[in-house]
DODO-82572 format. One line per 10 residues: their letters; for each residue y, x, z of C-alpha. Coordinates in nm, 3 decimals. Layout:
residues N
A	Y/X/Z; ...
END
This chain:
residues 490
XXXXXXXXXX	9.032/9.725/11.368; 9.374/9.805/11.540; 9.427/10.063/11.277; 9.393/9.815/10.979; 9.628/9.604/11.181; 9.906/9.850/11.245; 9.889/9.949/10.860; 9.926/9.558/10.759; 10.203/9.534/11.076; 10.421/9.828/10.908
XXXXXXXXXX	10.411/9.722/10.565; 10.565/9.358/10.733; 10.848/9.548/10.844; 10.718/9.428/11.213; 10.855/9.651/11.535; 10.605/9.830/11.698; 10.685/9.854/12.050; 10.410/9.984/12.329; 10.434/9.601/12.480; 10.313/9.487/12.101
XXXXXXXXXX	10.047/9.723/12.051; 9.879/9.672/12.426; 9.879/9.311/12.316; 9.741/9.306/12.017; 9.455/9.527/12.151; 9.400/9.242/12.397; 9.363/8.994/12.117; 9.107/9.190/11.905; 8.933/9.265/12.256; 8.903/8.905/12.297
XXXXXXXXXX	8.758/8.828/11.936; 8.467/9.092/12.018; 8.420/8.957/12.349; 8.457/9.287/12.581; 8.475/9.174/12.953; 8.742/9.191/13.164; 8.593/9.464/13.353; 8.494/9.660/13.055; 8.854/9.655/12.868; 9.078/10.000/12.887
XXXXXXXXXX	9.376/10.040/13.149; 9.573/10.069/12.789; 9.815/10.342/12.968; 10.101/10.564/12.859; 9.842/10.816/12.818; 9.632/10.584/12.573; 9.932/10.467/12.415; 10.024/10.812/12.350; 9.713/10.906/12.179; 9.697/10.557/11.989
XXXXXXXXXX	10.073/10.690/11.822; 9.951/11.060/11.743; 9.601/10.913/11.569; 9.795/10.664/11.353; 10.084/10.876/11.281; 10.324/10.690/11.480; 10.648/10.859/11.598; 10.905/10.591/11.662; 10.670/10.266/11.711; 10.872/10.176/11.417
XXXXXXXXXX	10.813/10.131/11.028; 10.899/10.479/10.883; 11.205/10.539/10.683; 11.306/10.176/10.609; 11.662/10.088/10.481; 11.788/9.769/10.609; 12.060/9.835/10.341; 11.841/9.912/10.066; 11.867/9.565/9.906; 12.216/9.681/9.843
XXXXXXXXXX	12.151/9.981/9.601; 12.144/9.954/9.228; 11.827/10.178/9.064; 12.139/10.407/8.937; 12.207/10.480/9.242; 11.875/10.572/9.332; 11.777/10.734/8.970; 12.111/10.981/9.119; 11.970/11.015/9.470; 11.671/11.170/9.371
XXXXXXXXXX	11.820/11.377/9.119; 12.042/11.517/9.334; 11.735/11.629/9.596; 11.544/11.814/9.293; 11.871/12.001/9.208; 11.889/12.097/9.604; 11.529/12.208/9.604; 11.519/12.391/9.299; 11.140/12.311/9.156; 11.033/12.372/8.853
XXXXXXXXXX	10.904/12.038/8.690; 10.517/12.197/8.731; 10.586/12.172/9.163; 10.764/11.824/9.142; 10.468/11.544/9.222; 10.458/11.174/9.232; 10.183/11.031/9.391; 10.101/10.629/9.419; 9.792/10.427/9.519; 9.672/10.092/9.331
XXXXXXXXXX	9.381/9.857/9.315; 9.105/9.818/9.070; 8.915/9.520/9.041; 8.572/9.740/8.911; 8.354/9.484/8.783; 8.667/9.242/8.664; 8.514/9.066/8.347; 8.727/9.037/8.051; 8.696/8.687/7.972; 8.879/8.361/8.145
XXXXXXXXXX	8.696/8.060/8.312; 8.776/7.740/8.183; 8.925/7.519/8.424; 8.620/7.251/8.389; 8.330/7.551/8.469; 8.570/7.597/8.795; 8.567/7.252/8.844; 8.185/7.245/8.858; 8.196/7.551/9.056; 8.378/7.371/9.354
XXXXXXXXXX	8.161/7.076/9.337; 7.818/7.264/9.258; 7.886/7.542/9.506; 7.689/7.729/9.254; 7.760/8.007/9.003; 7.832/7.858/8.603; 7.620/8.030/8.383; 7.771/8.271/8.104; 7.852/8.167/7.744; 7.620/8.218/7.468
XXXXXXXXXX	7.612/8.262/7.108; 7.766/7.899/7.087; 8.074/7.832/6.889; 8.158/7.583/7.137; 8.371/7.674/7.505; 8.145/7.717/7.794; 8.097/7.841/8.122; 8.230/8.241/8.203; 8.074/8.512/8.403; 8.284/8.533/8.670
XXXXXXXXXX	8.439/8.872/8.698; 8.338/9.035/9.023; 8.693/9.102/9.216; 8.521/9.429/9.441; 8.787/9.589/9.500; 8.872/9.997/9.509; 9.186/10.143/9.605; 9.312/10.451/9.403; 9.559/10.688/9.482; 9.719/10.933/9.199
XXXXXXXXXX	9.886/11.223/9.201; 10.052/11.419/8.897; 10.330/11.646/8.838; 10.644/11.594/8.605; 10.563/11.780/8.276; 10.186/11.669/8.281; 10.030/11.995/8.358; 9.881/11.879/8.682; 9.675/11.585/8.811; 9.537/11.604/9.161
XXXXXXXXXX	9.190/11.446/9.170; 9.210/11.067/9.276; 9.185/11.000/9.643; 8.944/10.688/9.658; 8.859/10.429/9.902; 8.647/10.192/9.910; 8.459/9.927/10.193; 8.157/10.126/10.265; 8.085/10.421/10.418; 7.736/10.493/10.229
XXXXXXXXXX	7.749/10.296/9.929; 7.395/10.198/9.766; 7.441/10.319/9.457; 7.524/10.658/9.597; 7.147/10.728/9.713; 7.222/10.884/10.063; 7.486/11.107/9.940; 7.844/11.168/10.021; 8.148/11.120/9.835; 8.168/11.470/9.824
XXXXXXXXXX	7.839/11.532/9.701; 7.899/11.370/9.407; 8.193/11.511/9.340; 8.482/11.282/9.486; 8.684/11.244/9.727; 8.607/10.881/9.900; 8.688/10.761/10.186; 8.629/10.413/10.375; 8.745/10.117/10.574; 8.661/9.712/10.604
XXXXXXXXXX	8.943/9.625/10.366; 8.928/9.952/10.136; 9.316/9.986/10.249; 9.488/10.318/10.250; 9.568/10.429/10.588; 9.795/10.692/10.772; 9.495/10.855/10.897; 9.388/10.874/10.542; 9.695/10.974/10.397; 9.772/11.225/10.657
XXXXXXXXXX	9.422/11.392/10.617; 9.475/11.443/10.256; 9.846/11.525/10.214; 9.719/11.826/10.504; 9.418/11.949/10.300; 9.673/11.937/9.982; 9.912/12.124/10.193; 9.663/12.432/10.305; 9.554/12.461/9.932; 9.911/12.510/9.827
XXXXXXXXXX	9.942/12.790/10.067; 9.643/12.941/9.957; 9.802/12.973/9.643; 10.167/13.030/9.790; 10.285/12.748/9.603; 10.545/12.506/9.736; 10.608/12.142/9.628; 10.824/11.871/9.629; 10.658/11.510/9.671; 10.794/11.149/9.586
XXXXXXXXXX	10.628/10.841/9.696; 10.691/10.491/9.769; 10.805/10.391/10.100; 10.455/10.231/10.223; 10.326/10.180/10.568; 10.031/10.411/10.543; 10.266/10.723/10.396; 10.387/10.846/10.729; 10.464/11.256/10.652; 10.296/11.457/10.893
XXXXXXXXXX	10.529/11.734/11.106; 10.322/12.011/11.058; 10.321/12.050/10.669; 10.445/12.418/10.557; 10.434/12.390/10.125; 10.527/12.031/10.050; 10.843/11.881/10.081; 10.801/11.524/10.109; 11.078/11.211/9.992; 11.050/10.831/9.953
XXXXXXXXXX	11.216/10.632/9.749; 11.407/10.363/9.858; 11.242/10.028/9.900; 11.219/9.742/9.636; 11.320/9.994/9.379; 11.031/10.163/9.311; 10.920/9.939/8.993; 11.214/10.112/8.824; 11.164/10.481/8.953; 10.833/10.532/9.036
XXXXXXXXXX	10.702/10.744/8.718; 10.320/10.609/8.802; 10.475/10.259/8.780; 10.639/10.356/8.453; 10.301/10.358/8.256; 10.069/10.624/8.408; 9.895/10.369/8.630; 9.927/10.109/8.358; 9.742/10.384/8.147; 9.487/10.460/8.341
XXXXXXXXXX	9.384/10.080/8.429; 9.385/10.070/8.026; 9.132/10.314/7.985; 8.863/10.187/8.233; 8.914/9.877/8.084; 8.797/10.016/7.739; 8.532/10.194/7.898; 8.422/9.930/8.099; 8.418/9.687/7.779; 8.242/9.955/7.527
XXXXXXXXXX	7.952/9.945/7.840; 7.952/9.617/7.822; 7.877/9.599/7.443; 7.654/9.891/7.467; 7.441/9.681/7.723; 7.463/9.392/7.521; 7.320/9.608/7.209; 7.026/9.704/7.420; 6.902/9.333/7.478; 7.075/9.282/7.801
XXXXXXXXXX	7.155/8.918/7.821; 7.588/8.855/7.807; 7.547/8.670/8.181; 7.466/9.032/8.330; 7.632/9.296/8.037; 7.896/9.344/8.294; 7.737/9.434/8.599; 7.794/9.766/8.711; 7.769/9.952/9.062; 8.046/10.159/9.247
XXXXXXXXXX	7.932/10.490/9.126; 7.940/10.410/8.763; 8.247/10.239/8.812; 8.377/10.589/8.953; 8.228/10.812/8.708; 8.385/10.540/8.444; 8.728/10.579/8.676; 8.718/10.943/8.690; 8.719/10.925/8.312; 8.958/10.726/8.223
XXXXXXXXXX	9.211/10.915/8.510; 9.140/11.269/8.247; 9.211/11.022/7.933; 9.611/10.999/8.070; 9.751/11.289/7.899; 10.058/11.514/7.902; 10.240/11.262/7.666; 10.230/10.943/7.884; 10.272/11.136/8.216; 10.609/11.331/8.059
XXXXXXXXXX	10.678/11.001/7.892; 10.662/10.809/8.222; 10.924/11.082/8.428; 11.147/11.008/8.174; 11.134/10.672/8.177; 11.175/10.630/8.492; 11.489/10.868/8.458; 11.513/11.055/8.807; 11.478/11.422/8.652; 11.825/11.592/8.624
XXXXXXXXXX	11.901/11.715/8.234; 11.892/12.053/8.404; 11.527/12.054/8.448; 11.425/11.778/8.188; 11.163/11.941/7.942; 11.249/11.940/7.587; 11.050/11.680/7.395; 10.675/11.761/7.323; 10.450/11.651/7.025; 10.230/11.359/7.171
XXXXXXXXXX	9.843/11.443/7.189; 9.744/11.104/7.038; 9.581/11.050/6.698; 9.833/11.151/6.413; 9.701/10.812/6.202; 9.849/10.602/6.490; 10.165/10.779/6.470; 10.180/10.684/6.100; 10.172/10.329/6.214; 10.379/10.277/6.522
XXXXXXXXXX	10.653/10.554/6.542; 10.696/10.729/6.839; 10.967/10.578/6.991; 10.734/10.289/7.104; 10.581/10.533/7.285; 10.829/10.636/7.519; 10.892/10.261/7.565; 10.572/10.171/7.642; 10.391/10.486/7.693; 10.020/10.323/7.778
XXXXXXXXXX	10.050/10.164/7.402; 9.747/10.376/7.212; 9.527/10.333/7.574; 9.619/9.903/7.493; 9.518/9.951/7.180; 9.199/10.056/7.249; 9.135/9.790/7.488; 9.231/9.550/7.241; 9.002/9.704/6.960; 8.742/9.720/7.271
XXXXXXXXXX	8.739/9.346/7.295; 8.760/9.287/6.923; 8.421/9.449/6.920; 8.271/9.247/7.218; 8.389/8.894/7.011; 8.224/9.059/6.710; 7.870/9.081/6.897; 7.909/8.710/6.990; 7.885/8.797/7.395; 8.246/8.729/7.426
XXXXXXXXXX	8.369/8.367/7.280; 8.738/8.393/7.169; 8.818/8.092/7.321; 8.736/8.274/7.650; 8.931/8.586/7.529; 9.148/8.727/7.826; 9.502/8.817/7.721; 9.586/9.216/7.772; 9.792/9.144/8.066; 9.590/8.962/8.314
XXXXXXXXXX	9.301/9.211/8.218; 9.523/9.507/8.285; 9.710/9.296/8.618; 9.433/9.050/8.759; 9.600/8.846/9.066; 9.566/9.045/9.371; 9.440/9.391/9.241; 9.753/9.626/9.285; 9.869/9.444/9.608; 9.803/9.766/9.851
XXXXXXXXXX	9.727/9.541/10.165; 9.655/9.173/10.136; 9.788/8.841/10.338; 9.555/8.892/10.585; 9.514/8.742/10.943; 9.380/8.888/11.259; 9.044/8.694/11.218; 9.031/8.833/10.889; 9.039/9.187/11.009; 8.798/9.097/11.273
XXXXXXXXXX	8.521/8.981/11.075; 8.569/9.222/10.815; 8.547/9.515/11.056; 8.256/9.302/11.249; 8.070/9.276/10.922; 8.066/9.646/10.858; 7.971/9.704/11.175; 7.697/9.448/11.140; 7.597/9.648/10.818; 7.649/9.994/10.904
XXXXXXXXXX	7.404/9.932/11.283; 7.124/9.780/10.969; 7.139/10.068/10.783; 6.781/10.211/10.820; 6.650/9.847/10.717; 6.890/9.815/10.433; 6.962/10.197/10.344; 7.304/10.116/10.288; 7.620/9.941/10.446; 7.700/9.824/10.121
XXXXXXXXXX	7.828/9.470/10.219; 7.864/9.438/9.846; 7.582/9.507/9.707; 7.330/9.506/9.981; 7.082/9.302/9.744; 7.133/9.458/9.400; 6.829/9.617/9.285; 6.837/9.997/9.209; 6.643/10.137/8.932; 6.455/10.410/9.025
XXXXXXXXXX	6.558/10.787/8.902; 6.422/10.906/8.586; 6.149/11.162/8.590; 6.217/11.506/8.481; 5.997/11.387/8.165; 6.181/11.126/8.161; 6.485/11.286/8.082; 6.326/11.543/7.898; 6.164/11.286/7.666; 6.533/11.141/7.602
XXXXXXXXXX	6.687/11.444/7.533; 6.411/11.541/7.272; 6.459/11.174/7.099; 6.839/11.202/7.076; 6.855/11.609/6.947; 6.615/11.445/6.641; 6.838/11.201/6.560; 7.204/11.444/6.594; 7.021/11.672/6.370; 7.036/11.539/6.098
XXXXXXXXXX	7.434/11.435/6.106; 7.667/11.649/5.974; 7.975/11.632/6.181; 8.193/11.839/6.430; 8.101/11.598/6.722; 7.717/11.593/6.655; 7.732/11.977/6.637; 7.869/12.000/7.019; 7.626/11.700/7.113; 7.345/11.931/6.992
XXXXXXXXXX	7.483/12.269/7.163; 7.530/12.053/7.468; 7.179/11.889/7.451; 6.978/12.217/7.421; 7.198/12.330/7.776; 7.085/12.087/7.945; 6.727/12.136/7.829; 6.742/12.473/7.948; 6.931/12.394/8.290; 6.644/12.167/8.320
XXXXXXXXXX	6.330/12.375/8.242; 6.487/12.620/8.447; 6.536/12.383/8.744; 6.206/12.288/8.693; 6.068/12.619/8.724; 6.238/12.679/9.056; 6.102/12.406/9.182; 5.714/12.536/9.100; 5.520/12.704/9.407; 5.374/13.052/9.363
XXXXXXXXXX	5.007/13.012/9.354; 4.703/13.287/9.357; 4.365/13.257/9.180; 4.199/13.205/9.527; 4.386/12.843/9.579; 4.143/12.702/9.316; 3.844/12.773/9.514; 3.713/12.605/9.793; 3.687/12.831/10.100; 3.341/12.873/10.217
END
């Protein structure tokens, strides 16, 4: 609770004195209802742990500029370029790393303002559009909100996996497994906010890794609350840029974000049509559960190429001509180059990743789930209200009950097998069998077989791996029996 608050308190630009923080801790004491006689002595000794958990050297916000209103983005753009000519990196060991929201389960279509009307007076959810040629009723896009946080180098040979967070600790549609098991690295809190204990925990894991390798690095990021550099880090070197200017030099705000969002949203869409193909009815096509909506993620974050990541630095014009890379053929279709030359590209580098979101919901109006009248507009599918704000307007009740509520959630965990506030009553389907799956794979090698292309070909190769990963699986998984176990002893 007190560390969601400090994170919100830094990001205000409030002081953090001792006085304020042995207050505040009385407040949120108060809310939960400890008694007198059970509430800490809150002494310097307390207060000096409190700082060193939550990264807190000063009991001030970290690195802010009073001045900074005052400096033009040249300026800036010259500061930084002036710190990678001191360091000396090589473009492949200068990062940027930024976090952002993502709305998972944000529906592509707008509510008319008469279905919201109802809403308010109904209390009750309007159902979804039809085949109708007439304007009704939306699904409501579900605003469950993930925070992501990127990290890529300058010339686009790098890209750190994304650092995720999310409101539960054991999500249901993870199935008892960790964020690690499944291949990511997810963390959690009761607003899904980035933290200093977060950040600090992963900028030190990056660290040891790059001294594994005995590889240094230089890091720029914004000048947020929750980015307080740890002392002990021996390979990064670690700079902020100066606040309110980051929408000019941030190279993830430059596109690469913008990109990625861009790509979900295709995928997202093309799920939604494939669902809506297999007889699933439009008011539930977009549903979707936080693991496929980080598989989907995870996708779309290896979709943002070399191009748009080089494309972005540029843009965003803090690399010194010194270190610049020389111009690179972009690794999008050549047929879309023939169309819109490639200087649109380094204006708007997320352009082809648009266009596929655009063609995406061309092909959901097409299959009559998605009414053009209802059609949402490129930008507020890419920017919904609310999404890339990093910590909301939020009040100390707020924090309270949200914390309370996970608490509430995680203690019911063995009745509810998650603490997925959520999703605590979406059904799961259960697991394929292995014949299941086996079944499938058999039905879709007969029909690849007979299609004569490059992709069907590695479809096929890939299918008949898997077939054999699972037969031997399978196999493992048999006990050794003897002749004997077939007959009753005597």
């Amino acid at each position: 609770m007190m560390d969601l608050w400090v994170s919100k308190a830094m990001n205000d630009k409030l002081l953090l004195t001792g006085q304020v923080l042995r207050q505040k801790w009385s407040t949120f004491a108060d809310l939960v209802g400890i008694p007198e006689d059970d509430k800490l002595k809150l002494s310097d000794g307390w207060l000096t742990r409190f700082k060193a958990r939550n990264g807190l050297k000063d009991i001030k916000r970290h690195g802010e500029a009073a001045s900074s209103g005052a400096k033009t983005v040249e300026n800036e753009r010259k500061r930084v370029q002036g710190i990678i000519k001191k360091y000396g990196y090589e473009l492949r060991d200068i990062f940027n790393m930024d976090e952002t929201g993502l709305f998972y389960g944000y529906a592509p279509n707008f509510m008319p303002v008469f279905a919201l009307l109802l809403m308010l007076v109904t209390h009750r959810m309007a159902p979804d559009r039809g085949l109708s040629d007439r304007k009704q009723s939306g699904v409501k896009g579900k605003k469950v909100r993930l925070t992501y946080a990127f990290t890529s180098n300058a010339d686009g040979s790098e890209k750190l996996p994304p650092f995720v967070i999310g409101k539960s600790a054991r999500p249901r549609a993870f199935n008892k497994k960790t964020g690690e098991q499944l291949g990511f690295r997810y963390r959690n809190n009761a607003k899904a906010w980035m933290t200093s204990y977060f950040y600090q925990e992963w900028i030190q894991e990056w660290d040891r890794d790059l001294g594994v390798r005995g590889r240094k690095a230089l890091l720029f990021q914004d000048n947020f609350s929750g980015h307080i550099v740890p002392d002990n880090l021996q390979n990064i070197s670690v700079e902020n840029f100066e606040p309110n200017l980051t929408a000019h030099v941030q190279p993830k705000d430059q596109g690469i974000i913008r990109c990625f969002k861009a790509h979900y949203r295709a995928k997202f869409i093309q799920r939604a049509i494939d669902r809506y193909d297999e007889g699933i009815t439009p008011s539930q096509i977009y549903e979707i559960n936080q693991l496929q909506a980080m598989r989907i993620a995870d996708l779309a974050w290896r979709e943002v190429d070399t191009t748009t990541i080089r494309n972005c630095w540029r843009k965003a014009g803090i690399l010194p001509k010194s270190v610049e890379s020389h111009p690179i053929n972009p690794s999008i279709p050549i047929s879309s180059l023939l169309q819109h030359p490639s200087e649109s590209l380094q204006e708007n580098p997320a352009v082809e990743a648009e266009r596929q979101v655009e063609a995406a919901l061309d092909d959901l109006v097409t299959t009559g789930a998605l009414q053009k009248t209802n059609r949402m507009d490129i930008e507020s599918l890419l920017n919904p209200e609310g999404e890339s704000t990093l910590l909301t307007e939020t009040s100390d009740e707020e924090i309270y009950k949200a914390v309370m509520d996970a608490v509430d959630a995680r203690e019911n965990i063995h009745i509810n097998g998650t603490d997925d506030i959520d999703d605590i009553q979406s059904a799961t389907n259960p697991r394929p069998t292995r014949r299941d799956v086996l079944k499938a794979v058999s039905t879709i090698r007969q029909y690849v077989e007979e299609l004569n292309d490059p992709i069907s070909w590695k479809l096929e190769a890939l299918l008949a791996s898997f077939n054999m990963n699972l037969c031997v699986d399978q196999s493992k998984s048999m006990k050794s029996t003897v002749l004997t176990n077939f007959f009753d002893k005597l």
